[in-house]
Steps between C-alpha positions, in 0.01 A plus 500: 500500500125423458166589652307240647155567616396342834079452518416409876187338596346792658492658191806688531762580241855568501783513255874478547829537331731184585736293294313178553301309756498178728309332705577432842404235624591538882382855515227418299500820287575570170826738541645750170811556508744761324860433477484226747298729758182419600277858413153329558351201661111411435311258742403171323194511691392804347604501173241382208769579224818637364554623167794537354473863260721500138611841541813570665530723760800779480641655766 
């Protein structure tokens, strides 16, 4: 699992723990996913960037 940090446009920050994640394009969001689940979906509107982190998350 990995950490990917999620910088909004409003200056906002958030991190998650997901497995990967895709764009999609009808929802127009950016959704992370965990064992096939979607666990988070960020706004494409509102998101200035997403950074993938190289430490793995446990647990």
């Amino acid at each position: 699992m990995a950490r990917y940090e999620i910088n909004y446009l409003d200056g906002n920050t958030e991190h998650v723990a997901a497995d990967g994640v895709e764009y999609d394009n009808d929802a127009r969001d950016y959704t992370f996913f965990t064992d096939g689940k979607a666990v988070a979906l960020a706004p494409v509107a509102n998101v200035r960037s997403i950074h993938r982190q190289d430490t793995a998350v446990t647990g």
